[in-house]
C-alpha positions as CSV (number, residue, x, y, z in Angstrom):
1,X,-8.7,1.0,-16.3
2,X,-10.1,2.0,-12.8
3,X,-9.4,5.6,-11.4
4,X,-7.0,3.8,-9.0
5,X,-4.7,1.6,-11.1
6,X,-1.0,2.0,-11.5
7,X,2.0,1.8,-10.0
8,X,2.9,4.0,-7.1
9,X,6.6,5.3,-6.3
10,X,5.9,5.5,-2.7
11,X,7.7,6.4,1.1
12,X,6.5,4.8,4.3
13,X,7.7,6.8,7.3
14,X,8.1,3.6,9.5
15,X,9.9,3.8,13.0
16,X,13.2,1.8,11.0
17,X,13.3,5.1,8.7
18,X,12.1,6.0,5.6
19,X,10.7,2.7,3.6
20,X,10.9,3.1,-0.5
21,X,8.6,1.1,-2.4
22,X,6.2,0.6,-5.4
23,X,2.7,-0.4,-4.7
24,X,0.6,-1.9,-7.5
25,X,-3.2,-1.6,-7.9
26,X,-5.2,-3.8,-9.8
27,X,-8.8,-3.6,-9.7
28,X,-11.3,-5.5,-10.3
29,X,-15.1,-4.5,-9.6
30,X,-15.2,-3.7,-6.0
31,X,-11.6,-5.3,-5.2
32,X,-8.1,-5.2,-6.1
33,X,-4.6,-7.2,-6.4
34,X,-1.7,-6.0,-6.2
35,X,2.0,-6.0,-4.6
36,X,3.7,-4.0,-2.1
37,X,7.9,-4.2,-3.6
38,X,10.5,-2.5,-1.7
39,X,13.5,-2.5,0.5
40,X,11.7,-5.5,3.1
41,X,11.5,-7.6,-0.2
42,X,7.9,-8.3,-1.9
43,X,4.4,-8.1,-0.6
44,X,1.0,-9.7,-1.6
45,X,-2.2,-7.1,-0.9
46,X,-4.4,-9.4,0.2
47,X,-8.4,-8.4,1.0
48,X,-7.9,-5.2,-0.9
49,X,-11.0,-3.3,-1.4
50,X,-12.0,-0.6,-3.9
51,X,-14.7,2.2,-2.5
52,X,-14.4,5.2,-4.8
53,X,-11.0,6.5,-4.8
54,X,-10.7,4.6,-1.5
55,X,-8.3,1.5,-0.7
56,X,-8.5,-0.7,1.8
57,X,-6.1,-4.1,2.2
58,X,-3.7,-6.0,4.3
59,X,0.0,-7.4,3.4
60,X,1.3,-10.3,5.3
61,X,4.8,-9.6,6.2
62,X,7.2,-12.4,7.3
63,X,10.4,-10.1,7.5
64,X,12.2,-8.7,10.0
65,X,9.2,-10.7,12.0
66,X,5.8,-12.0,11.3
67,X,3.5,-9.2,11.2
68,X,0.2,-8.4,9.3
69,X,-0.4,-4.8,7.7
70,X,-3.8,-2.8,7.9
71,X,-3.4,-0.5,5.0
72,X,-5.8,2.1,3.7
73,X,-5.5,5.1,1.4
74,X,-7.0,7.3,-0.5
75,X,-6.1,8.4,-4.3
76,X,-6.6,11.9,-6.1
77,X,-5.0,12.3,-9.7
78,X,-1.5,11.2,-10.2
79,X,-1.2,10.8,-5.8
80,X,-1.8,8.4,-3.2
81,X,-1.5,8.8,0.4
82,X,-2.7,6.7,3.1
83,X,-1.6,4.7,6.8
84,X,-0.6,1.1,7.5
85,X,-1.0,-0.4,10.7
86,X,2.4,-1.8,11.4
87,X,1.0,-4.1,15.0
88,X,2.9,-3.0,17.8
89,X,4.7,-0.7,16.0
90,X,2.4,1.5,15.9
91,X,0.7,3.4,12.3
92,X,3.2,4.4,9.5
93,X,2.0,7.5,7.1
94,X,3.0,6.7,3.3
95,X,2.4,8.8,-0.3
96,X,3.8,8.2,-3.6
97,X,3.0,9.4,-7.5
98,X,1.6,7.2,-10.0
99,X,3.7,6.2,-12.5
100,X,3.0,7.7,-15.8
């Protein structure tokens, strides 16, 4: 298992509050899979990319509109924090704690 697997209890500060949700990293080589599941429903990662303890991937979100996320972040132990890139919304800060 990769230094950046797991699941990750996480918060996105977005401009519609406080979004809960548990991302999923699975890695393979120099990429990863994974979902995004919390209060907007269930998001693919799609292009994720492993560098280090660095992630980099975009989600594909059809509610409240159409929209495609630019995430990054970076992982240390047990925590993750990182941005996505929420279009014209602006960028939305988000951390969360590997499951054990």
């Amino acid at each position: 298992m990769a230094a950046v697997d797991g699941a990750y209890d996480c918060v996105a500060k977005t401009p519609m509050g406080d979004q809960n949700g548990v991302l999923t990293v699975i890695s393979s080589g120099d990429g990863f899979h994974g979902t995004f599941a919390g209060m907007m429903g269930s998001l693919d990662v799609a292009e994720g990319k492993v560098d280090g303890n660095k992630l980099r991937w975009k989600m594909n979100m059809t509610l409240p509109m159409p929209m495609t996320l630019e995430c990054e972040a970076e992982v240390n132990g047990d925590a993750i924090a990182g941005t996505m890139q929420l279009g014209a919304f602006g960028t939305a800060g988000f951390s969360g704690t590997r499951r054990a």
